[in-house]
MOPAC internal coordinates of N, CA, C and O (Angstrom, degrees):
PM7 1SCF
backbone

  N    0.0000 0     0.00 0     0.00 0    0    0    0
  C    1.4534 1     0.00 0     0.00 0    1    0    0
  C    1.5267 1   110.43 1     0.00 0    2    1    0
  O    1.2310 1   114.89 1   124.63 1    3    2    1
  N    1.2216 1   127.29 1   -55.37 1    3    2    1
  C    1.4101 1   135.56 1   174.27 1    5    3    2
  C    1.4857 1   108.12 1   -57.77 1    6    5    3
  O    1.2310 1   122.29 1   153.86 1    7    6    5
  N    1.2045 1   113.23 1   -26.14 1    7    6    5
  C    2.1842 1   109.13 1  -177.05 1    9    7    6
  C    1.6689 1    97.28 1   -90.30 1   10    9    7
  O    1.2310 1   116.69 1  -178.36 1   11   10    9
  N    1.7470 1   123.90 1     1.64 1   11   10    9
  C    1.3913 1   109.43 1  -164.84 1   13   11   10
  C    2.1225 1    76.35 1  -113.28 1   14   13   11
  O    1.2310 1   112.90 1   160.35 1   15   14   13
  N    0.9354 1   131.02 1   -19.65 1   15   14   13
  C    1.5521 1   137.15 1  -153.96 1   17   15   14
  C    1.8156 1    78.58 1   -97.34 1   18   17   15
  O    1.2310 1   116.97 1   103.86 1   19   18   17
  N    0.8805 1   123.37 1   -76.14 1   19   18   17
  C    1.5413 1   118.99 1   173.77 1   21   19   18
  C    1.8937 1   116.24 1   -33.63 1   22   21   19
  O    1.2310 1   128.19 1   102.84 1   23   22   21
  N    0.7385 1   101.83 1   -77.16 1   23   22   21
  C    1.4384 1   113.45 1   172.79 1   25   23   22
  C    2.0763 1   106.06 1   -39.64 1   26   25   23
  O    1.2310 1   125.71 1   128.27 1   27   26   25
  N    0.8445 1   106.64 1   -51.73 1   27   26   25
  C    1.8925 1   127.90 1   158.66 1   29   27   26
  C    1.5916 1    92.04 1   -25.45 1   30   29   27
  O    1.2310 1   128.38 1    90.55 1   31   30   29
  N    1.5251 1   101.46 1   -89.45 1   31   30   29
  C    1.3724 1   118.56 1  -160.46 1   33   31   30
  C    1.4128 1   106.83 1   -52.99 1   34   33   31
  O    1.2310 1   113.02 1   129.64 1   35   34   33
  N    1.5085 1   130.80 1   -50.36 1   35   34   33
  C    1.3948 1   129.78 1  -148.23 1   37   35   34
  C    1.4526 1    84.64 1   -75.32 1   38   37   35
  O    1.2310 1   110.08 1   133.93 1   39   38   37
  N    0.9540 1   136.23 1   -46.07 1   39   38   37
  C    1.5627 1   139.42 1  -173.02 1   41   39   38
  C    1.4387 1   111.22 1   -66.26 1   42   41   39
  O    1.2310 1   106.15 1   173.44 1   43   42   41
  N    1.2087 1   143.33 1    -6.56 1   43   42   41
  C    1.4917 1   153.04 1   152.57 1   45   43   42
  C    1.4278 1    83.85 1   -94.29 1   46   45   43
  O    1.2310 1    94.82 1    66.67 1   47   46   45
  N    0.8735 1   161.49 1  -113.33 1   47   46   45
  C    1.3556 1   154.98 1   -82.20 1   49   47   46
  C    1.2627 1    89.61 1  -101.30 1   50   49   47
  O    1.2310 1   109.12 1   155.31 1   51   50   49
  N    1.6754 1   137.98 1   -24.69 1   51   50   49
  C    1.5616 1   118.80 1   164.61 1   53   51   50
  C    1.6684 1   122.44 1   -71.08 1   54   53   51
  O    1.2310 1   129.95 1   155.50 1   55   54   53
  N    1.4822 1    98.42 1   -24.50 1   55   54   53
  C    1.5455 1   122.12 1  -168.37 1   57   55   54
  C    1.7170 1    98.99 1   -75.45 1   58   57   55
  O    1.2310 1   121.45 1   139.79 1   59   58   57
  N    1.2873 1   114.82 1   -40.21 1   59   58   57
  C    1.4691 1   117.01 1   162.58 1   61   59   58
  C    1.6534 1   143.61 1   -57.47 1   62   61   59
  O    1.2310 1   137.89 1   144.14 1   63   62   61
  N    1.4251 1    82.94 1   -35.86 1   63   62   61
  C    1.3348 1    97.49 1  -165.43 1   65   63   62
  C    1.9247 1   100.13 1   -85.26 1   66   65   63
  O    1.2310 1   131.74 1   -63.53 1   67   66   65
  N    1.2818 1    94.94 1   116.47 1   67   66   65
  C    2.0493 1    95.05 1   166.52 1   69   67   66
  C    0.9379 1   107.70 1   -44.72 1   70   69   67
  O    1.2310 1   135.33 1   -44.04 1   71   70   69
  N    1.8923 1    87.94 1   135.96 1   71   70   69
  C    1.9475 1   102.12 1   168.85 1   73   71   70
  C    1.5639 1    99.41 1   -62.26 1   74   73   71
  O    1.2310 1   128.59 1    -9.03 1   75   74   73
  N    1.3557 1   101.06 1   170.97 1   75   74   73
  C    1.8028 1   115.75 1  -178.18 1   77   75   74
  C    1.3492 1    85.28 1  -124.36 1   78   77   75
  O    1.2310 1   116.09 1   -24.46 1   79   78   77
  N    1.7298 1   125.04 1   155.54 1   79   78   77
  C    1.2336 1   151.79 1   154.65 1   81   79   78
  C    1.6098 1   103.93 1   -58.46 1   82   81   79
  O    1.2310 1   129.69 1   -74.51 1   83   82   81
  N    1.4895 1    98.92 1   105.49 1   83   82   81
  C    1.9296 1    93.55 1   164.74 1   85   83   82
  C    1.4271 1    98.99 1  -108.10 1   86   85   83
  O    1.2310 1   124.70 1   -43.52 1   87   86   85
  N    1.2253 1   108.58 1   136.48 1   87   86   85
  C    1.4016 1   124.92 1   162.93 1   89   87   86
  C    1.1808 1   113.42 1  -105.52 1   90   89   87
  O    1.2310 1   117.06 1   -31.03 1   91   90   89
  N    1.5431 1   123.20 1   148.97 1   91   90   89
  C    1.3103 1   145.34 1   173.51 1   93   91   90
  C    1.6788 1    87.27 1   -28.20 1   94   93   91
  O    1.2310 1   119.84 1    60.96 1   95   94   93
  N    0.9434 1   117.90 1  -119.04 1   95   94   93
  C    1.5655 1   133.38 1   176.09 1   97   95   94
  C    2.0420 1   108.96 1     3.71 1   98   97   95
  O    1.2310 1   126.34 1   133.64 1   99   98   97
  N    1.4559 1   105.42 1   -46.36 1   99   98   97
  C    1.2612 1   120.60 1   168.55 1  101   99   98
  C    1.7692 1   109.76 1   -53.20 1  102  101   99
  O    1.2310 1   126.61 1   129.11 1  103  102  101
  N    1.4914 1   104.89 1   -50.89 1  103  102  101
  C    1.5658 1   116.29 1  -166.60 1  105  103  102
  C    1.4022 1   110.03 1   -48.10 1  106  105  103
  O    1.2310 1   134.97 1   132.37 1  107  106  105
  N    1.5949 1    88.65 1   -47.63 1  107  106  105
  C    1.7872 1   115.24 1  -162.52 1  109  107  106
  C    1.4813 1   109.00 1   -77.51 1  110  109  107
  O    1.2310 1   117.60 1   166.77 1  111  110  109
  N    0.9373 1   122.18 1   -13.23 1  111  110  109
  C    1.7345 1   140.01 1   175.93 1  113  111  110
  C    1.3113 1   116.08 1   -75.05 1  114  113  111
  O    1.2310 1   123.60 1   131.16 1  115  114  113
  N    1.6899 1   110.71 1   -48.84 1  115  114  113
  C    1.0287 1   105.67 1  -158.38 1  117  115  114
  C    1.6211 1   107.29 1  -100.79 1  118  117  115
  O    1.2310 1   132.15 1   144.62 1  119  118  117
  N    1.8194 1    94.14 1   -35.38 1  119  118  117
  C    2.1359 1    90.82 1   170.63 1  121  119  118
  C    1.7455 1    95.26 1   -71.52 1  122  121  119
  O    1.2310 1    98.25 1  -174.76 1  123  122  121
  N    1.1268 1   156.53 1     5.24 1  123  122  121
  C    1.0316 1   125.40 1   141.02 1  125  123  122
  C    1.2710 1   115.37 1   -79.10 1  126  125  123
  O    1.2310 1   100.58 1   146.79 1  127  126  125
  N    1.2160 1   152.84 1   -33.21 1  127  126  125
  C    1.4990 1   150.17 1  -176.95 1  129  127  126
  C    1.4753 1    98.50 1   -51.45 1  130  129  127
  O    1.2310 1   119.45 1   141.56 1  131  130  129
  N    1.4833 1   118.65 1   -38.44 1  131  130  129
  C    1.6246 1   134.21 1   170.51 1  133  131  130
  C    1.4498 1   112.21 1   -41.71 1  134  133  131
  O    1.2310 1   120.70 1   144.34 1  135  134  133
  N    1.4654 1   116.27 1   -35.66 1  135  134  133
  C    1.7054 1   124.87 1  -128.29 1  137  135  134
  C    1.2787 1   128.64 1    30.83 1  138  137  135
  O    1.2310 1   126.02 1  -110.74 1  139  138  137
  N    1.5214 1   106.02 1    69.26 1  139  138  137
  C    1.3446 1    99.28 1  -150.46 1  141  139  138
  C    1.6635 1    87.58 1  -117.78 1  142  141  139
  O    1.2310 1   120.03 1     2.81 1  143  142  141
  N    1.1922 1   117.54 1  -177.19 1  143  142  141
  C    1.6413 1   113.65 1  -166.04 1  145  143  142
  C    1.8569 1    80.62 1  -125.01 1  146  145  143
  O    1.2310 1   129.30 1     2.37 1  147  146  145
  N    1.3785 1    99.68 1  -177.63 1  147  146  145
  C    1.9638 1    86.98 1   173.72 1  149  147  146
  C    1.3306 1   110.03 1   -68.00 1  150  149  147
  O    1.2310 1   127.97 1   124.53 1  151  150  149
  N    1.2231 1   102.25 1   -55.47 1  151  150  149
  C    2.2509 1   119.51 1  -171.94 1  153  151  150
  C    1.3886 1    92.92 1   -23.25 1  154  153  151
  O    1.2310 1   124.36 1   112.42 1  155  154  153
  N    1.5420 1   109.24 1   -67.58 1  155  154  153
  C    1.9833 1   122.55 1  -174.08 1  157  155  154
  C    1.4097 1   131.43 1   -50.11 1  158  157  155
  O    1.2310 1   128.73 1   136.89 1  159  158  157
  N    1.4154 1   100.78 1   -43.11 1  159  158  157
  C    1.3218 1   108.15 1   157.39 1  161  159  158
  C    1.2370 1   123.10 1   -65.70 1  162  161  159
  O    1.2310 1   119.35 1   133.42 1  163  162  161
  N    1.7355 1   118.84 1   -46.58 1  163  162  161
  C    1.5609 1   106.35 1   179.95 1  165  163  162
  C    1.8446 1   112.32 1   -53.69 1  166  165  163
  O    1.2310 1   126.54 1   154.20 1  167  166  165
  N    1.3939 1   105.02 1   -25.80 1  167  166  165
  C    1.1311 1   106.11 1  -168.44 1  169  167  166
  C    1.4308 1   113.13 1   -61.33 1  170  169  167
  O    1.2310 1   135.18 1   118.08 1  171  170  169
  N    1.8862 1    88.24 1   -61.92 1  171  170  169
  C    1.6980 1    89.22 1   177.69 1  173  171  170
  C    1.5601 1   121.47 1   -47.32 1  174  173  171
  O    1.2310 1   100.81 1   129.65 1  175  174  173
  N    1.1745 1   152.47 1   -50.35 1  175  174  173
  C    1.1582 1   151.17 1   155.37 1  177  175  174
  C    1.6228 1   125.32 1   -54.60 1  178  177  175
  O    1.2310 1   120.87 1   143.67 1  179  178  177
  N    1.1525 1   115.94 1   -36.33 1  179  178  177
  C    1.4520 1   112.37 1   170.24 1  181  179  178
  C    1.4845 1   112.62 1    81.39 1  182  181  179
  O    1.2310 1   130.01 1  -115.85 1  183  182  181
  N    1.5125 1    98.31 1    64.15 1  183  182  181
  C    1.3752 1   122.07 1   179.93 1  185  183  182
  C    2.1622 1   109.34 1  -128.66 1  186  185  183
  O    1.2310 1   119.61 1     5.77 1  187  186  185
  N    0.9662 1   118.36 1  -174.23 1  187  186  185
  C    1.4045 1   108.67 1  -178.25 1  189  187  186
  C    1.5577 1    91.83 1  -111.71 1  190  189  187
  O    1.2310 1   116.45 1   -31.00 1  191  190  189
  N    1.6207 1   124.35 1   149.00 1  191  190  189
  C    1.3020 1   129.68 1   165.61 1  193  191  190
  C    1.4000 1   127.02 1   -27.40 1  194  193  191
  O    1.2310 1   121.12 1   152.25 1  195  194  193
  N    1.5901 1   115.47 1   -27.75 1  195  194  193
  C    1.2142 1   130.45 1  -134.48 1  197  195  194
  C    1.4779 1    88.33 1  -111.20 1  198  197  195
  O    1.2310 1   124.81 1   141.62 1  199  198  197
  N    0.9421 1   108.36 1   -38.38 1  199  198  197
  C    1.8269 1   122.54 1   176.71 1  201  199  198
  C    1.3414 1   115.60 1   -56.36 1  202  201  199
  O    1.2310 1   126.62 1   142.80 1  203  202  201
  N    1.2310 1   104.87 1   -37.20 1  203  202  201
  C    1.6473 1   129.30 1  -173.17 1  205  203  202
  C    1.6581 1   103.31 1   -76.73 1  206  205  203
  O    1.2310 1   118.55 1   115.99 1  207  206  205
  N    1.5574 1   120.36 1   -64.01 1  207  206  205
  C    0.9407 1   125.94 1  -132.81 1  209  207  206
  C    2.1287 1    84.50 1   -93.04 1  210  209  207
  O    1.2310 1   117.04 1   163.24 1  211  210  209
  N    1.5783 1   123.23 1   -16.76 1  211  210  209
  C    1.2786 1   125.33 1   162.83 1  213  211  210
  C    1.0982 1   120.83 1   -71.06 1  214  213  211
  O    1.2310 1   118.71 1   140.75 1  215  214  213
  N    1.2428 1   120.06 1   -39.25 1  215  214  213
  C    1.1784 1   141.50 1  -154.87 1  217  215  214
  C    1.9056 1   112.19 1   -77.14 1  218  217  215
  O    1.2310 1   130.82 1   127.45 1  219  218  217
  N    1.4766 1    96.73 1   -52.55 1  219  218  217
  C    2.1846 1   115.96 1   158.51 1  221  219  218
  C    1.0609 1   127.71 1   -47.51 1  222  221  219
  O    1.2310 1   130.95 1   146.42 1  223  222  221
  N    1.7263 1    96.47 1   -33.58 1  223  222  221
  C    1.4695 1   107.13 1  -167.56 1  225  223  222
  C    1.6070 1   118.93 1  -106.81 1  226  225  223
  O    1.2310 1   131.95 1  -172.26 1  227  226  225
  N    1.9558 1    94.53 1     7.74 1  227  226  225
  C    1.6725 1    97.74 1   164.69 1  229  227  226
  C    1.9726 1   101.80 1    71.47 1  230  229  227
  O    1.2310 1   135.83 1  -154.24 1  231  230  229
  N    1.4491 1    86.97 1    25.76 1  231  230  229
  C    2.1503 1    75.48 1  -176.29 1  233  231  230
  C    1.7771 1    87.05 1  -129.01 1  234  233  231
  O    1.2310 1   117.71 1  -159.03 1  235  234  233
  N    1.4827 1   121.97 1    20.97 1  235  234  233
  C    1.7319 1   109.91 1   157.83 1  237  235  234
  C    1.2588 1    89.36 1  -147.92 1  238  237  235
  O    1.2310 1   115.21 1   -26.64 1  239  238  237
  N    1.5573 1   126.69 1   153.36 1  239  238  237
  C    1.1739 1   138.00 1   154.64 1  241  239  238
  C    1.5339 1    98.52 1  -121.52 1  242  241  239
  O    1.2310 1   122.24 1   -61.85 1  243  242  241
  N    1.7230 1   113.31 1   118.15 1  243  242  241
  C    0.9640 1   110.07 1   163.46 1  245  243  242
  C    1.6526 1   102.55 1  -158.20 1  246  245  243
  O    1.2310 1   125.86 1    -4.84 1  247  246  245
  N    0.9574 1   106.34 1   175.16 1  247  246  245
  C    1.5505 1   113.45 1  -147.29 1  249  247  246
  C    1.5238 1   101.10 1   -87.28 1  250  249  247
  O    1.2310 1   119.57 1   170.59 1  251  250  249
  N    1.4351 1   118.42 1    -9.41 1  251  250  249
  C    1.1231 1   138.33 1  -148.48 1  253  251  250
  C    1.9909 1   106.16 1   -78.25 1  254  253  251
  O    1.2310 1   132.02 1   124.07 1  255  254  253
  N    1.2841 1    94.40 1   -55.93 1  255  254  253
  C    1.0260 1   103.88 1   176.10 1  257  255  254
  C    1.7736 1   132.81 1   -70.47 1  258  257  255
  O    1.2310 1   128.36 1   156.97 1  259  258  257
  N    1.3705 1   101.51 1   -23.03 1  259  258  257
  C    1.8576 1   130.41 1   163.81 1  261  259  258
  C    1.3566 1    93.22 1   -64.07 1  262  261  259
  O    1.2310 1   122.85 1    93.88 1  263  262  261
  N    0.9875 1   112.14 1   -86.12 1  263  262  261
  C    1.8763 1   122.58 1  -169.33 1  265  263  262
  C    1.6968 1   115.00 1   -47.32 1  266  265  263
  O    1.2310 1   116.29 1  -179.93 1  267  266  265
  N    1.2945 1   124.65 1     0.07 1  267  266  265
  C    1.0440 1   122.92 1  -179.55 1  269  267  266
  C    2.1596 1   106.89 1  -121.73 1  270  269  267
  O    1.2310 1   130.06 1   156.06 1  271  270  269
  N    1.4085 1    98.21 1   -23.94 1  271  270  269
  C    1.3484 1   101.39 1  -167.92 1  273  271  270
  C    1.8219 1   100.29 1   -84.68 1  274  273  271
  O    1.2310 1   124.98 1   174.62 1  275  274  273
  N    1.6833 1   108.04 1    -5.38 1  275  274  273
  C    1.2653 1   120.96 1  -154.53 1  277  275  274
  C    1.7812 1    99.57 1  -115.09 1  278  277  275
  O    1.2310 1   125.70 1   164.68 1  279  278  277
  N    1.3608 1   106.64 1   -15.32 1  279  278  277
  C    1.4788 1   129.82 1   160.27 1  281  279  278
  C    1.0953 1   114.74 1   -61.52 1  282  281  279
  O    1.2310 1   118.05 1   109.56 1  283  282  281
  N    1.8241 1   121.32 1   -70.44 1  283  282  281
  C    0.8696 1   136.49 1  -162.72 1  285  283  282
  C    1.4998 1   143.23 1   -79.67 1  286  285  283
  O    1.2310 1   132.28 1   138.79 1  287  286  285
  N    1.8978 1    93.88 1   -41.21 1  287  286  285
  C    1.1172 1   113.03 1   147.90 1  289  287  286
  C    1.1306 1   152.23 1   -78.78 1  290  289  287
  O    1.2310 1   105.73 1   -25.47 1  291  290  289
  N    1.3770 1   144.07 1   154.53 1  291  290  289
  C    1.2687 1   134.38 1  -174.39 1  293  291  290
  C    1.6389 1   107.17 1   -89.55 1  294  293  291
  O    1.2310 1   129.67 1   -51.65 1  295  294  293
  N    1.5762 1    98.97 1   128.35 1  295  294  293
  C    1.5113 1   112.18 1   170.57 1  297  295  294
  C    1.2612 1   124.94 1   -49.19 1  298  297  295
  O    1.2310 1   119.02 1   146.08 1  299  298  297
  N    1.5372 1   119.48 1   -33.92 1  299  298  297
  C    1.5732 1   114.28 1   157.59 1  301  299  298
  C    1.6744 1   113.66 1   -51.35 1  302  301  299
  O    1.2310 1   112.30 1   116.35 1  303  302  301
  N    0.9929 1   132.13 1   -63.65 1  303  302  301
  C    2.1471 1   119.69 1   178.51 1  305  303  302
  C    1.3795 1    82.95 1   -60.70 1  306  305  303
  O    1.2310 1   107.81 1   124.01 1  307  306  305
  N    1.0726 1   140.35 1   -55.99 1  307  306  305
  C    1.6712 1   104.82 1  -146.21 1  309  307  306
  C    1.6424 1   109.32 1   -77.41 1  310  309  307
  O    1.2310 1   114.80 1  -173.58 1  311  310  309
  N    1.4519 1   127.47 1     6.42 1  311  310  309
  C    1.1965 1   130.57 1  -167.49 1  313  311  310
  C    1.4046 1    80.17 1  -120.65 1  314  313  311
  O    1.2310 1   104.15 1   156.46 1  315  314  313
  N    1.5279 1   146.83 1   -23.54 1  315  314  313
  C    1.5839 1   127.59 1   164.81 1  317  315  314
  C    1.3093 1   126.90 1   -90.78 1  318  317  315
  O    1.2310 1   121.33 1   175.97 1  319  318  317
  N    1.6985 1   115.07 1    -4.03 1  319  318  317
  C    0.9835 1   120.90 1   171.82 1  321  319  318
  C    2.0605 1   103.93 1   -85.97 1  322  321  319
  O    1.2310 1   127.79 1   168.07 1  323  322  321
  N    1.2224 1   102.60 1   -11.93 1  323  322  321
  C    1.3800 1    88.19 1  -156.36 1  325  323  322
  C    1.7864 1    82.33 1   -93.92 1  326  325  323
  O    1.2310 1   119.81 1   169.44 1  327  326  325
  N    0.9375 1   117.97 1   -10.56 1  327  326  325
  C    1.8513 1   121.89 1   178.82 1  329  327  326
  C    1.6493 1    99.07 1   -80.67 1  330  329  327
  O    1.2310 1   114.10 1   150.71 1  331  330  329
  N    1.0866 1   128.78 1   -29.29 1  331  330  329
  C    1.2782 1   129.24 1  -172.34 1  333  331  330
  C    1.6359 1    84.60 1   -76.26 1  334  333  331
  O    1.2310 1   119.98 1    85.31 1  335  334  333
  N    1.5976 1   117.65 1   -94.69 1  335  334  333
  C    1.3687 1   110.34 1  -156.47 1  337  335  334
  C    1.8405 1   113.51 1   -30.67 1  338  337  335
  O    1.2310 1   120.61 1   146.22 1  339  338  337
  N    1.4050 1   116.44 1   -33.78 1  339  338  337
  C    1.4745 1   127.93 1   172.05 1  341  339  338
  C    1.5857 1   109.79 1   -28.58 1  342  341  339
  O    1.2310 1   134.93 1   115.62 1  343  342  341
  N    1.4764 1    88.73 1   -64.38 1  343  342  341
  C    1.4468 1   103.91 1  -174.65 1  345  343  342
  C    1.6094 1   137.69 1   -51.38 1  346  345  343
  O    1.2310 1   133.74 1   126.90 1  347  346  345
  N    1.6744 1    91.05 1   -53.10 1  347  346  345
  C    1.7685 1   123.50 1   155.12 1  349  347  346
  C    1.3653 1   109.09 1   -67.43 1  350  349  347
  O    1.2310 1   108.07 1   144.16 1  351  350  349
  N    0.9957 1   139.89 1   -35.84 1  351  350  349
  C    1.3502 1   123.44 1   179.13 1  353  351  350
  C    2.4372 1    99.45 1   -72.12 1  354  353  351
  O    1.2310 1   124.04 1   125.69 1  355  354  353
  N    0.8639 1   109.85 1   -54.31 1  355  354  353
  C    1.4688 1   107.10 1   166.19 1  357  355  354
  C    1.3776 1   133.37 1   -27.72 1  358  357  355
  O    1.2310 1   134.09 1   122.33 1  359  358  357
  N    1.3908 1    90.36 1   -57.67 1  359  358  357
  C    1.1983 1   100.79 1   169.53 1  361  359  358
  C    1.2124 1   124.89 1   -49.38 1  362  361  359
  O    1.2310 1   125.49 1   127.50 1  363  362  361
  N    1.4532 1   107.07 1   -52.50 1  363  362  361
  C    1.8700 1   116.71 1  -165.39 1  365  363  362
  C    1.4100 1   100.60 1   -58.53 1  366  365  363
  O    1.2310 1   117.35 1   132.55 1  367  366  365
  N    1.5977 1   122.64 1   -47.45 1  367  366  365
  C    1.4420 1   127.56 1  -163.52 1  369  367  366
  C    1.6287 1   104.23 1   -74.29 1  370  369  367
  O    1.2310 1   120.10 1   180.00 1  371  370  369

């Protein structure tokens, strides 16, 4: 009863929480923060390789891959990954 009341909540509390903007550059940030290879990452999220490997390289925009990395992952990394690129992008300029 308590693993179906959990499962309840995380599913409102993902349904609540605003999507975040992933960008290509975002994608690649964060399945590496994973150590994840592409194959692993598609896995972990449950996307096709192909999705992944268009998607990094800025040659698909589709919603497909946002809406699933925003599923899967937790909004805490994707709100410290997006402070990291913040940071590195500063720097360079």
């Amino acid at each position: 009863m308590n693993e179906l009341l959990n499962d309840s909540l995380t599913v409102s509390l993902n349904e609540a929480t605003p999507k975040k903007d992933i960008t290509p550059q975002l994608c690649r940030l964060i399945r590496n923060l994973y150590e994840d290879s592409r194959p692993q990452f598609s896995n972990r999220i449950g996307v096709s390789l192909s999705v992944i490997q268009k998607y990094e390289n800025s040659k698909r925009d589709s919603a497909l891959l946002p809406n699933r990395i925003n599923e899967q992952i937790p909004t805490q990394l994707i709100d410290k990954a997006n402070e990291l690129i913040e940071v590195f992008n500063a720097i360079e300029s």
